[in-house]
Gaussian input, Z-matrix of N, CA and C with variables (Angstrom, degrees):
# hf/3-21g

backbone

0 1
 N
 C     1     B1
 C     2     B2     1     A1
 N     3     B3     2     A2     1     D1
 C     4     B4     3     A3     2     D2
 C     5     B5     4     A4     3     D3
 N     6     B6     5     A5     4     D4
 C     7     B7     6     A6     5     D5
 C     8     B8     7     A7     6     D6
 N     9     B9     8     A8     7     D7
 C    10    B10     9     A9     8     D8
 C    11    B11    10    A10     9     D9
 N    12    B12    11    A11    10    D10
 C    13    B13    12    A12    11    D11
 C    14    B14    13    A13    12    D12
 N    15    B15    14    A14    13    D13
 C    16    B16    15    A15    14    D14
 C    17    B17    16    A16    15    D15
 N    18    B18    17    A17    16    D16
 C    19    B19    18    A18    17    D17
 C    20    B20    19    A19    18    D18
 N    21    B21    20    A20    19    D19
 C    22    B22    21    A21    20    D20
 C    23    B23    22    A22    21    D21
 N    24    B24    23    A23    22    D22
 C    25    B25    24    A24    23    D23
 C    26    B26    25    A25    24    D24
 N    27    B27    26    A26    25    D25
 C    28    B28    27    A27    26    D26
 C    29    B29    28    A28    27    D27
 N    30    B30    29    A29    28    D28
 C    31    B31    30    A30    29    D29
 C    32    B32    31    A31    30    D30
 N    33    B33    32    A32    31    D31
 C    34    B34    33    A33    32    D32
 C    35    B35    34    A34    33    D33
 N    36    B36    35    A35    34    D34
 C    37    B37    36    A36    35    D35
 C    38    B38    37    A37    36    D36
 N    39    B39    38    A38    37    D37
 C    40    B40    39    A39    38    D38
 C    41    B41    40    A40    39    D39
 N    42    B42    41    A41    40    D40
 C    43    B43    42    A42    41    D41
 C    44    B44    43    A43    42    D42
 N    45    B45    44    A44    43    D43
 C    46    B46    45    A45    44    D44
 C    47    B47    46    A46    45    D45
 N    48    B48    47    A47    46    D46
 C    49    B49    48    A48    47    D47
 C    50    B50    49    A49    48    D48
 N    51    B51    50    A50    49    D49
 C    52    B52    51    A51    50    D50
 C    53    B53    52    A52    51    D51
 N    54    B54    53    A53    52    D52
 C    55    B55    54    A54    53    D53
 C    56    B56    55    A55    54    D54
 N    57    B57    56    A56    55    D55
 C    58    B58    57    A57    56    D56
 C    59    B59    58    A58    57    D57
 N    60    B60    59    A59    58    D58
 C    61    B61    60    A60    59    D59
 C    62    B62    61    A61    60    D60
 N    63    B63    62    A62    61    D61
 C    64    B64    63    A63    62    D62
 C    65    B65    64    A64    63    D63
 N    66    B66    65    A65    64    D64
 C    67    B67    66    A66    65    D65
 C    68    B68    67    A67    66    D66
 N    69    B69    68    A68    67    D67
 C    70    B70    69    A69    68    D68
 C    71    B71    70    A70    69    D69
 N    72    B72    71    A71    70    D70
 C    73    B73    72    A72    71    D71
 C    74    B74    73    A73    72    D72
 N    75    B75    74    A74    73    D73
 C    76    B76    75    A75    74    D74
 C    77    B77    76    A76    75    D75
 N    78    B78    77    A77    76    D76
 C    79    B79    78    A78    77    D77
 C    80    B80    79    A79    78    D78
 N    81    B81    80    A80    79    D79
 C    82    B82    81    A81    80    D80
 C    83    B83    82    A82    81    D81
 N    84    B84    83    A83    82    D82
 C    85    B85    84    A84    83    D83
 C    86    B86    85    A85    84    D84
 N    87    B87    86    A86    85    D85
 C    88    B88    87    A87    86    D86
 C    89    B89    88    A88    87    D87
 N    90    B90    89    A89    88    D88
 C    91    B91    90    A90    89    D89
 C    92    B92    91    A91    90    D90
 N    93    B93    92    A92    91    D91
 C    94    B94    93    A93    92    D92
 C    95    B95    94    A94    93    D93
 N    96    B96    95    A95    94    D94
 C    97    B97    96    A96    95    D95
 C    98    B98    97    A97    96    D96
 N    99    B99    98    A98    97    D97
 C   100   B100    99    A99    98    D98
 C   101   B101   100   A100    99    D99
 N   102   B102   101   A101   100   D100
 C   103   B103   102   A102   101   D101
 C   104   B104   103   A103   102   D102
 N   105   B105   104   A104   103   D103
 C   106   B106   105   A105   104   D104
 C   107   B107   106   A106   105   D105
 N   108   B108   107   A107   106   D106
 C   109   B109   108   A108   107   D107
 C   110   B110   109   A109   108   D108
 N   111   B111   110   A110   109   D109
 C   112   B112   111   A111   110   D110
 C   113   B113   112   A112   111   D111
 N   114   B114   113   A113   112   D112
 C   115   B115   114   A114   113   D113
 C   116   B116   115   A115   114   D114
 N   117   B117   116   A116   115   D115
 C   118   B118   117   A117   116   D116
 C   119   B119   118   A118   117   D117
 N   120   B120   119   A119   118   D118
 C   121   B121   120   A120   119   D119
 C   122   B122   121   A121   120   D120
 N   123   B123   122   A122   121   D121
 C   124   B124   123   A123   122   D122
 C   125   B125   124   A124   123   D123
 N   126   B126   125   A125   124   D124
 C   127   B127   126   A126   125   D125
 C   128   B128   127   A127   126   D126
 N   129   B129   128   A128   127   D127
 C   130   B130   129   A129   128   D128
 C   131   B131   130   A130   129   D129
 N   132   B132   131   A131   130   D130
 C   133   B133   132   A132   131   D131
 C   134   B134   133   A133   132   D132
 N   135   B135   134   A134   133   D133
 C   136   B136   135   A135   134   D134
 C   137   B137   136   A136   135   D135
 N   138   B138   137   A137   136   D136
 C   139   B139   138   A138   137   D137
 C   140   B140   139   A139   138   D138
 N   141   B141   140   A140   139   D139
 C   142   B142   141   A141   140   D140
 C   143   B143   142   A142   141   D141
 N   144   B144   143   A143   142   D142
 C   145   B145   144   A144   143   D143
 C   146   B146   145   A145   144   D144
 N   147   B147   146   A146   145   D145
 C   148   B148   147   A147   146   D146
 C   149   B149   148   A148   147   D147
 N   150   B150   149   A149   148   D148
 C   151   B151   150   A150   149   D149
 C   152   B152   151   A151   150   D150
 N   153   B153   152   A152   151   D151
 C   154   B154   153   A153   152   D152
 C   155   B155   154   A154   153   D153
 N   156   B156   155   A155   154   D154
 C   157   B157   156   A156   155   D155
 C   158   B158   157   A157   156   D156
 N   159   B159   158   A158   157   D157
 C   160   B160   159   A159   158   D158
 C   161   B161   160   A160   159   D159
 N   162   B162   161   A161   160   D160
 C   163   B163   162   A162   161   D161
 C   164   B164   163   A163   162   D162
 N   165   B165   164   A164   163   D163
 C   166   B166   165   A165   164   D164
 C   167   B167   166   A166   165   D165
 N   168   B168   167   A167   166   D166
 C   169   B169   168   A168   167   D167
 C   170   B170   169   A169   168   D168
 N   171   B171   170   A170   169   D169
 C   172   B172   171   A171   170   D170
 C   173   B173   172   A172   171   D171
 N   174   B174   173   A173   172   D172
 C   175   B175   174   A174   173   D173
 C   176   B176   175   A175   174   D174
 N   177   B177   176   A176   175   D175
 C   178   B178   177   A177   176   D176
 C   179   B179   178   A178   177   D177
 N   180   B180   179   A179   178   D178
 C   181   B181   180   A180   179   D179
 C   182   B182   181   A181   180   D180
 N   183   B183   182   A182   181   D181
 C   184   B184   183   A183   182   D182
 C   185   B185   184   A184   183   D183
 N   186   B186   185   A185   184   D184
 C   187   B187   186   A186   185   D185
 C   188   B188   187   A187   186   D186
 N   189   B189   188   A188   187   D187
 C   190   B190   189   A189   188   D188
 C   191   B191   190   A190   189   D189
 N   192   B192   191   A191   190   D190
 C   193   B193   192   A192   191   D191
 C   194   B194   193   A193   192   D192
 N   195   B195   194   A194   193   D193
 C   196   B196   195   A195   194   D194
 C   197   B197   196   A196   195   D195
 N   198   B198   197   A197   196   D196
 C   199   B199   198   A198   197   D197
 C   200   B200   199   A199   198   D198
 N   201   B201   200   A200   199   D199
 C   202   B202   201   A201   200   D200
 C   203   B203   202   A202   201   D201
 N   204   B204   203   A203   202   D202
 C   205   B205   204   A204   203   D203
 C   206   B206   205   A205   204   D204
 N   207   B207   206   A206   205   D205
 C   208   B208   207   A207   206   D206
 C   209   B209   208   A208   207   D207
 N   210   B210   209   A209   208   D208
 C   211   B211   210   A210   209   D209
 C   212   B212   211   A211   210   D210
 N   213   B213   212   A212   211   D211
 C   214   B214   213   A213   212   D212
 C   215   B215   214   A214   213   D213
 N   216   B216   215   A215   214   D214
 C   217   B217   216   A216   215   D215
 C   218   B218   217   A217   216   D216
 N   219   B219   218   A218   217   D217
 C   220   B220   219   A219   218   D218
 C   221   B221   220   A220   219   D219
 N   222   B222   221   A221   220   D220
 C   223   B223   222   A222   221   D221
 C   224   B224   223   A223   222   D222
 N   225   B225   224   A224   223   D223
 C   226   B226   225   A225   224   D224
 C   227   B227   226   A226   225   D225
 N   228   B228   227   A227   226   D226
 C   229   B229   228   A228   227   D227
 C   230   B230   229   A229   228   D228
 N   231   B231   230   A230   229   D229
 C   232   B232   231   A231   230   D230
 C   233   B233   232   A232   231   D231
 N   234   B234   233   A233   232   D232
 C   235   B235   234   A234   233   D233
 C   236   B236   235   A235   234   D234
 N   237   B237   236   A236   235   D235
 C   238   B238   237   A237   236   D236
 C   239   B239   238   A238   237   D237
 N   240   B240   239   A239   238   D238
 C   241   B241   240   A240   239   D239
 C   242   B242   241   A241   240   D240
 N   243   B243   242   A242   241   D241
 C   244   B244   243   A243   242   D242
 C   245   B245   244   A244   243   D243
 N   246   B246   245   A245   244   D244
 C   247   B247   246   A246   245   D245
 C   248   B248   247   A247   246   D246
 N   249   B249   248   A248   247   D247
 C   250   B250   249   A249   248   D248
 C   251   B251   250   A250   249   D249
 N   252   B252   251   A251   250   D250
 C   253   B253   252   A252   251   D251
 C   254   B254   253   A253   252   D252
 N   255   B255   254   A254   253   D253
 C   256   B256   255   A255   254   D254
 C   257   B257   256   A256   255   D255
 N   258   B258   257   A257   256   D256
 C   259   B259   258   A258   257   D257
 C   260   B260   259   A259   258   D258
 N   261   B261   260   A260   259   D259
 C   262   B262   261   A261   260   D260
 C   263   B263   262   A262   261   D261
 N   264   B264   263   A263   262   D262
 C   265   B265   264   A264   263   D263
 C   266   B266   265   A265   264   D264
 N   267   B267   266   A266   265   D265
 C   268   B268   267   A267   266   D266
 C   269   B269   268   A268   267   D267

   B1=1.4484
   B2=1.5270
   B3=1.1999
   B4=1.6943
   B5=1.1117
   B6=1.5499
   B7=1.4945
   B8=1.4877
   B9=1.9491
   B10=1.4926
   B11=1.6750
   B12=1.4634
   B13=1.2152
   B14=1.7341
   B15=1.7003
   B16=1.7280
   B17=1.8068
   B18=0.7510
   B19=1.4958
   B20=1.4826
   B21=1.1896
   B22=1.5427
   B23=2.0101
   B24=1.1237
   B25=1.6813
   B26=1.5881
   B27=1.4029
   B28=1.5574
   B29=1.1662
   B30=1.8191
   B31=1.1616
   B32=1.4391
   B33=1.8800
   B34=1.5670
   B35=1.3552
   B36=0.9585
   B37=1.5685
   B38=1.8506
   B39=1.5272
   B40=1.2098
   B41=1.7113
   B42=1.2327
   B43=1.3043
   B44=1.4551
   B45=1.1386
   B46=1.5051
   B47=1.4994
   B48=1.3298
   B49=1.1650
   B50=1.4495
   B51=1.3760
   B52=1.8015
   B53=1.9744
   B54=1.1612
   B55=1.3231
   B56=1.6473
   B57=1.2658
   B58=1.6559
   B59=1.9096
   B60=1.3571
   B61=1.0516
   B62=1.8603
   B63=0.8592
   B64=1.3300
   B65=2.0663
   B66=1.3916
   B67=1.2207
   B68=1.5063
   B69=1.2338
   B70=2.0240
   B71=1.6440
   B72=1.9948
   B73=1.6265
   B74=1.2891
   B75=1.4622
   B76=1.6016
   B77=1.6809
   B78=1.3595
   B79=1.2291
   B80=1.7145
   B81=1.2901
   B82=1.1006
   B83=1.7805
   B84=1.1132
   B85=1.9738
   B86=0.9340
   B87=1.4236
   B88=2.3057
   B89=1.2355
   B90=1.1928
   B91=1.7677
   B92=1.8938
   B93=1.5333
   B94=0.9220
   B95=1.5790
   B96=1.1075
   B97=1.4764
   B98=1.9011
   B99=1.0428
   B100=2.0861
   B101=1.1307
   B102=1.8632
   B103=1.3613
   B104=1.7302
   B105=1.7101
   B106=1.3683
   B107=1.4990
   B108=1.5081
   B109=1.3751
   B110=0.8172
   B111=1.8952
   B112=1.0518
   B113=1.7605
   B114=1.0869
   B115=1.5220
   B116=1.5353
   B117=1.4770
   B118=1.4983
   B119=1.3751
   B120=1.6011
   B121=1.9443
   B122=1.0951
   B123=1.7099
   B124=1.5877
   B125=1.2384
   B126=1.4569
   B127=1.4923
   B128=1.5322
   B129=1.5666
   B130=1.8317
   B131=1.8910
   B132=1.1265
   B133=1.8593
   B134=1.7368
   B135=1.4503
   B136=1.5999
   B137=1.3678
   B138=1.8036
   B139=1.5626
   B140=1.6880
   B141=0.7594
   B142=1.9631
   B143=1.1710
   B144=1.2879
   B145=1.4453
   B146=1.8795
   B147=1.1915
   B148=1.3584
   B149=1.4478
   B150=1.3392
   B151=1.5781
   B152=1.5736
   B153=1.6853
   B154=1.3049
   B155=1.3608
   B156=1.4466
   B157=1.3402
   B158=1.0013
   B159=1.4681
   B160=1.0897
   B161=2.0475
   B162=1.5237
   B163=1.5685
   B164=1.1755
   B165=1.0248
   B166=1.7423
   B167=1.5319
   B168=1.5715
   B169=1.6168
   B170=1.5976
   B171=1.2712
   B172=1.3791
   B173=1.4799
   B174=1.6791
   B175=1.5679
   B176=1.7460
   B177=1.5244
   B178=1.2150
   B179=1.3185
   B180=1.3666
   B181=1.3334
   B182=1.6492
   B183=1.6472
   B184=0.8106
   B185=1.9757
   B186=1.3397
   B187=1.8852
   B188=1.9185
   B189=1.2912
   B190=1.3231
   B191=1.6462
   B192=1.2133
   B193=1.3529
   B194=2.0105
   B195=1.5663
   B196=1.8504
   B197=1.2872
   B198=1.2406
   B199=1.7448
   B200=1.6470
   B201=1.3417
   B202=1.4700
   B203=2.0041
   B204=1.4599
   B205=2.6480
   B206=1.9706
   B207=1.1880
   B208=1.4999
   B209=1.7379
   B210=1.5600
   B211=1.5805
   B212=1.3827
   B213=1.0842
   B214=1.7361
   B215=1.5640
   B216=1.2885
   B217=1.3347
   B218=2.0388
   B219=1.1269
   B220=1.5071
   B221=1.3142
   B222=1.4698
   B223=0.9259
   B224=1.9577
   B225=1.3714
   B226=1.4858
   B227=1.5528
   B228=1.2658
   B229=1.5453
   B230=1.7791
   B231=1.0789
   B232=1.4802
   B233=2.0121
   B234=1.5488
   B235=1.7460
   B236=1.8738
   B237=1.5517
   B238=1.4792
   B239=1.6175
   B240=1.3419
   B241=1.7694
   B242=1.4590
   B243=1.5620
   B244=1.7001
   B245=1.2857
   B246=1.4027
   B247=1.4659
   B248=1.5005
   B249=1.0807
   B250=1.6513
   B251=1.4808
   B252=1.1567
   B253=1.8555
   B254=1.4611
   B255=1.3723
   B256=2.0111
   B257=1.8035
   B258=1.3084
   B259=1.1399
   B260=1.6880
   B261=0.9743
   B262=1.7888
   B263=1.8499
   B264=1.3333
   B265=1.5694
   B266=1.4522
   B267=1.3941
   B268=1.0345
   B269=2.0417
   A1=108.32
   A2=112.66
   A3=130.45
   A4=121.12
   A5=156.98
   A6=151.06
   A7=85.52
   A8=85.03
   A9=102.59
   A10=92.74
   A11=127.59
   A12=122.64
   A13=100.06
   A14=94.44
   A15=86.85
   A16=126.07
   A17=156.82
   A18=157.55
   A19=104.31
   A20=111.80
   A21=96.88
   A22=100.13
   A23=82.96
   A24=87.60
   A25=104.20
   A26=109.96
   A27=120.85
   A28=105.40
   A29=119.92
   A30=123.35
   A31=124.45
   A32=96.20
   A33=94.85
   A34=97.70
   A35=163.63
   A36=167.59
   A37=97.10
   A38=114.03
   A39=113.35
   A40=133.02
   A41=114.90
   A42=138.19
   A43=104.35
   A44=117.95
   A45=98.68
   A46=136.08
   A47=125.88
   A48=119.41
   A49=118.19
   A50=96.03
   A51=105.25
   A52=99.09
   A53=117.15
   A54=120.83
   A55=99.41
   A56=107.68
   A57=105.68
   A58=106.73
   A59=114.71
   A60=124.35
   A61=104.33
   A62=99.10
   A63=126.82
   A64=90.45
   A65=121.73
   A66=115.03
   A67=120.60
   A68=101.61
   A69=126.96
   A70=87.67
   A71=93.78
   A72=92.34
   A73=132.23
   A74=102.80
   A75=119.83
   A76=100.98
   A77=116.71
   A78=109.83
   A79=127.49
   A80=119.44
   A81=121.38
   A82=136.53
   A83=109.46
   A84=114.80
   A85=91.63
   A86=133.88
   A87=131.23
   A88=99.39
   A89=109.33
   A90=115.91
   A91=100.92
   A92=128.99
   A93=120.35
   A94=101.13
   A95=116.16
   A96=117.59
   A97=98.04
   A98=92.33
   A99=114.25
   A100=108.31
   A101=110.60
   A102=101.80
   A103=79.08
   A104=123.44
   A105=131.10
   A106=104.04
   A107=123.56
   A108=137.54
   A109=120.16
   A110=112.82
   A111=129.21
   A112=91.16
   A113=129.23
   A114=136.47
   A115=116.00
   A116=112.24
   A117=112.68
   A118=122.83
   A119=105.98
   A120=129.44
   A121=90.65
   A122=88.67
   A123=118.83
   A124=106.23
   A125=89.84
   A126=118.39
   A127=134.30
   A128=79.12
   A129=94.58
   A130=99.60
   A131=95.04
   A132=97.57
   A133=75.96
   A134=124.36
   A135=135.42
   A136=110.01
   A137=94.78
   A138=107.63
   A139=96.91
   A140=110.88
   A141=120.27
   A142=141.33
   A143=155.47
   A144=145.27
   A145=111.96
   A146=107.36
   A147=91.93
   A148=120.52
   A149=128.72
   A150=133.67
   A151=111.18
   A152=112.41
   A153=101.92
   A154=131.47
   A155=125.87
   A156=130.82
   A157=118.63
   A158=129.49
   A159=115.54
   A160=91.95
   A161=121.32
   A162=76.24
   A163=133.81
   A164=126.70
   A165=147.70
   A166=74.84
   A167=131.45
   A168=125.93
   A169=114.65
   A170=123.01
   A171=119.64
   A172=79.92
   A173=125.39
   A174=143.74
   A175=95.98
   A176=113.54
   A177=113.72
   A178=122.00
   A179=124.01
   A180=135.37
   A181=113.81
   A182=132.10
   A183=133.22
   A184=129.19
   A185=78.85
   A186=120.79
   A187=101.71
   A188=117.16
   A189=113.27
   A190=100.72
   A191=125.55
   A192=114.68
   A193=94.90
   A194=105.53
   A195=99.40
   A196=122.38
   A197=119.36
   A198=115.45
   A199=128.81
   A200=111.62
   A201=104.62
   A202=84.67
   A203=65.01
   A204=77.49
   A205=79.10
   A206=123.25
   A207=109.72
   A208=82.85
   A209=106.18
   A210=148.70
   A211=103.59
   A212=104.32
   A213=102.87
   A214=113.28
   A215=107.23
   A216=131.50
   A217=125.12
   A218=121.31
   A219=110.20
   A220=114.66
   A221=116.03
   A222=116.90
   A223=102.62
   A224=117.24
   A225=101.16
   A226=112.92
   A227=130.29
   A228=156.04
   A229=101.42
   A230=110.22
   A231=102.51
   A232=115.79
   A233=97.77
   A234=100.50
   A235=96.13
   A236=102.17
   A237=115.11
   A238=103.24
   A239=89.50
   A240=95.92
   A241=133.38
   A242=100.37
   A243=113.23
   A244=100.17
   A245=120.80
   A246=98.81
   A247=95.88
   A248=130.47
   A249=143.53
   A250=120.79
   A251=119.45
   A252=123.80
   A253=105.00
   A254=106.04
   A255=95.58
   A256=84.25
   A257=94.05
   A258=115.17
   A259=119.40
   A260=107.06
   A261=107.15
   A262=106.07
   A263=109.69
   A264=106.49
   A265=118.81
   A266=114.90
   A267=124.83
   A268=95.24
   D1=148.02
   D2=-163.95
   D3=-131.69
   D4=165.74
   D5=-165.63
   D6=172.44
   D7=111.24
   D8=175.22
   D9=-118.00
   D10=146.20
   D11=168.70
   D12=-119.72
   D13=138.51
   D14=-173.39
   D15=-133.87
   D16=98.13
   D17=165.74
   D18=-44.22
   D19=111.06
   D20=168.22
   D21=-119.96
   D22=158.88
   D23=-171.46
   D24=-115.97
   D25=161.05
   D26=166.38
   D27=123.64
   D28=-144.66
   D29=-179.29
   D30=-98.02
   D31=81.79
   D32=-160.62
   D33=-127.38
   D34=40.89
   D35=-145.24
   D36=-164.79
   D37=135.57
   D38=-172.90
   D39=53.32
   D40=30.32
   D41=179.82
   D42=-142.10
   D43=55.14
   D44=168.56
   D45=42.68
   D46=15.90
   D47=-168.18
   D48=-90.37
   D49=-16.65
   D50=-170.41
   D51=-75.83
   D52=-15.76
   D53=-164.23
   D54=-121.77
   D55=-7.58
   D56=161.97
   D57=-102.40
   D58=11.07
   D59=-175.21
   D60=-108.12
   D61=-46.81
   D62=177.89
   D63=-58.33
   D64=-73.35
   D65=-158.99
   D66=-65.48
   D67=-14.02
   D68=-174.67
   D69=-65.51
   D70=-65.26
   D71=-174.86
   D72=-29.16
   D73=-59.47
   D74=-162.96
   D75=-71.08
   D76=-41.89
   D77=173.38
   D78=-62.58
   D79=-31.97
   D80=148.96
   D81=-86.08
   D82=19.12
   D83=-176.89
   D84=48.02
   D85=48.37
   D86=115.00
   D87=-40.78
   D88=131.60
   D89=153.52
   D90=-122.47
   D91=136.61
   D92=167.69
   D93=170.29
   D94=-147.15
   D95=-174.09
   D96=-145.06
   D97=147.30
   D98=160.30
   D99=-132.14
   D100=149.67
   D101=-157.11
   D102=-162.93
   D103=136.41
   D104=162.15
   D105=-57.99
   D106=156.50
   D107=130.26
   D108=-119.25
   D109=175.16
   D110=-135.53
   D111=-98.62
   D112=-33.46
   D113=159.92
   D114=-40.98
   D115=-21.29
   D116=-171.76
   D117=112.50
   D118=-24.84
   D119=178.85
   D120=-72.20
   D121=161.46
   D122=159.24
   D123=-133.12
   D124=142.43
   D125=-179.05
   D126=-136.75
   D127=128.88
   D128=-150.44
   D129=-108.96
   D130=163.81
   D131=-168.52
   D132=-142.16
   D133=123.81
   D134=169.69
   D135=-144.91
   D136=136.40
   D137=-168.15
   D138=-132.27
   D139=102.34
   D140=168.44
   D141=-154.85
   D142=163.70
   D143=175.23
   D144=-23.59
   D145=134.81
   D146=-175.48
   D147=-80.12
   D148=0.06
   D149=158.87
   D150=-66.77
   D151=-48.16
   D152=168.54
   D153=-84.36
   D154=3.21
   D155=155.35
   D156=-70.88
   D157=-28.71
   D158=-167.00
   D159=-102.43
   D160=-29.00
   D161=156.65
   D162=-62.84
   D163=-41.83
   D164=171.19
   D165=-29.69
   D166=-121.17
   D167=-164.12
   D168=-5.55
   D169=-30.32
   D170=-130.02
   D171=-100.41
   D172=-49.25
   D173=-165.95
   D174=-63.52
   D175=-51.67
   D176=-171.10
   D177=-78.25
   D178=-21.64
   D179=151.29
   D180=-48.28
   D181=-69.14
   D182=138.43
   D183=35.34
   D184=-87.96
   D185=-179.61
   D186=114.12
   D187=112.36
   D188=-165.31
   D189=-79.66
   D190=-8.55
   D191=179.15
   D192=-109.78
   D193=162.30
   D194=150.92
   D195=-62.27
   D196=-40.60
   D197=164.32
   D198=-56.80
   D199=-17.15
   D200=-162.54
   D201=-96.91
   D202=156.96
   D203=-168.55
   D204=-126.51
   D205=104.97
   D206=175.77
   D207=-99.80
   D208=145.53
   D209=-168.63
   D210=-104.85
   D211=-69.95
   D212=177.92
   D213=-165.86
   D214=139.79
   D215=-174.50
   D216=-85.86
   D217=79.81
   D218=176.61
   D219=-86.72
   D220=139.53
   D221=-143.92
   D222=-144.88
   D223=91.18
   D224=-172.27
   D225=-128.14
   D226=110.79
   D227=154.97
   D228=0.26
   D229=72.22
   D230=164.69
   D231=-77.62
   D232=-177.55
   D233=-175.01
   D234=-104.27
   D235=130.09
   D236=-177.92
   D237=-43.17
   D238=134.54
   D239=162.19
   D240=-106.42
   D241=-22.58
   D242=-169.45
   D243=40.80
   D244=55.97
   D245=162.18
   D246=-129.14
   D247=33.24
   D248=167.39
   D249=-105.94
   D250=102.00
   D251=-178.67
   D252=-72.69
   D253=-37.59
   D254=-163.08
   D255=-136.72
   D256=-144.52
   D257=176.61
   D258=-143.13
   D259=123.83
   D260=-164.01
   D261=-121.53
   D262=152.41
   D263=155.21
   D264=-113.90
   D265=129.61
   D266=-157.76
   D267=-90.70

């Protein structure tokens, strides 16, 4: 088990991405949260097998919708929590 926390930047706010983020999750057992800011980022907290985290990174890097243009991806190694059942957008 793995816990990536991530900022991704660009044209990702109002395109559906938080709920094309959300469906990647569930399809791969992501458990964690995505959430808009006020900067324009999104910010995602993901805890799962580390083969499927790192597709999960790989989809959201990407741009999971045709509208979303992702700019750049930060990306920093937090410590597992298991305290995530599903995956939600906040």
């Amino acid at each position: 088990m793995e816990r990536n926390h991530l900022i991704v930047h660009g044209r990702v706010q109002g395109v559906g991405f938080r709920a094309s983020a959300k469906q990647i999750a569930d399809e791969l057992d992501i458990t964690g949260w995505a959430k808009n800011k006020s900067d324009g980022t999104v910010e995602i907290d993901a805890e799962g097998e580390g083969r499927q985290l790192k597709q999960f990174i790989d989809k959201i890097n990407e741009g999971p919708t045709p509208f979303a243009k992702v700019q750049a991806l930060d990306i920093t190694e937090k410590e597992v929590t298991n305290s995530y059942d599903s995956f939600r957008t906040i």
